[in-house]
C-alpha positions in Angstrom: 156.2 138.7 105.3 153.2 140.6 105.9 150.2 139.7 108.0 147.2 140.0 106.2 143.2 138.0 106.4 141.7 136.2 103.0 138.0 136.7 103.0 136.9 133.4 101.2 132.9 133.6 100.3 131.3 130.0 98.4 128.1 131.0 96.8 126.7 129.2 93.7 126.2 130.6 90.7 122.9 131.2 90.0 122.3 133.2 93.0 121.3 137.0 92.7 121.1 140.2 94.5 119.1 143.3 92.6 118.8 141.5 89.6 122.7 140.9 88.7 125.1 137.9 89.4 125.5 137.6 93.1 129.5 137.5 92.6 129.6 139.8 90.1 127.9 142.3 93.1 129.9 141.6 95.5 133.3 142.1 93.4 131.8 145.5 92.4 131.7 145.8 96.5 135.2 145.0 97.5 136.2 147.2 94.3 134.2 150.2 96.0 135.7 149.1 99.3 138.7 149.7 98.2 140.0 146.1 98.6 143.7 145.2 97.1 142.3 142.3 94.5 139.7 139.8 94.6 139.4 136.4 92.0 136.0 134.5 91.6 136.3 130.7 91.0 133.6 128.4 89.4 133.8 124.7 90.7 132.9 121.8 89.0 130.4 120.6 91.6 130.1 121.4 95.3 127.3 120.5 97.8 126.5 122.4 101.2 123.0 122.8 103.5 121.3 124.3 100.1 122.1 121.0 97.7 124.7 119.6 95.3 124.9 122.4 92.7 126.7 120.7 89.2 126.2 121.1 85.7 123.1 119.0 84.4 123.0 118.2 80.7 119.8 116.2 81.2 118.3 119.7 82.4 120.2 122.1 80.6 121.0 123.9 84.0 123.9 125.4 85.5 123.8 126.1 88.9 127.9 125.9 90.0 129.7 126.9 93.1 131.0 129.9 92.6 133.9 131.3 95.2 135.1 134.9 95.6 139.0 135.4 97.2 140.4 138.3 98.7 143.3 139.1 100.7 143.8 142.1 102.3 144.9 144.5 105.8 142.9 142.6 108.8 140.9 146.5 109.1 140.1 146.7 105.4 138.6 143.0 105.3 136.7 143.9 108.6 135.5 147.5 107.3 134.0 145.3 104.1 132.9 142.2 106.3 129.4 143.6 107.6 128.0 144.8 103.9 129.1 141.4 102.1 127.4 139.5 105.2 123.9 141.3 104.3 124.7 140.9 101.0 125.5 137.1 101.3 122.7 136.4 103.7 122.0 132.6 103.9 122.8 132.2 99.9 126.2 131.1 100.9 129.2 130.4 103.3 131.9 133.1 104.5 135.0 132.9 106.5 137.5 135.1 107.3 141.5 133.5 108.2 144.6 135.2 108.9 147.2 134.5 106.1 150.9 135.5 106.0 151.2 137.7 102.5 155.0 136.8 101.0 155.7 139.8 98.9 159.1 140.7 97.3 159.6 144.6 97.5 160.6 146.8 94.0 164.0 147.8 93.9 
């Protein structure tokens, strides 16, 4: 068992930073941060303090929640933590939990 933190990040997934794909930036910024692995997730419909955000056929928009996952050393996650938080800004929700990492070593 290893100790480890999962930085968990919802956005939605029409938000944007420098004209690209909020997730799609901040995955490029854990990848340059030297992060072990990070997986984005699109929901099916989510709500939070911005609105619901779901597919609308009526409007031909598609606006899901988007969620980026990462698990890594407690000081790498804290090292990234500061540059996704002024990255994020108030277009989403972050947190940051302390995970145990089960991990079978190659013989």
């Amino acid at each position: 068992m290893i100790k480890a933190k999962l930085l968990r990040i919802y956005l939605r997934e029409g938000d944007k930073y420098r004209d690209e794909a909020l997730y799609k930036y901040i995955i490029k910024i854990l990848k340059e941060n030297n992060i072990s692995g990070a997986t984005t997730f699109k929901g099916v419909c989510g709500y939070g303090v911005r609105g619901i955000s779901r597919f609308d056929i009526l409007r031909l928009s598609m606006n899901l929640p988007v969620v980026i996952e990462c698990v890594d050393k407690e000081e790498n996650i804290l090292k990234v933590l500061p540059k996704i938080t002024d990255i994020v800004g108030n277009n989403g929700l972050i947190y940051v939990m302390d995970v145990e990492v089960y991990k079978k070593n190659k013989n």
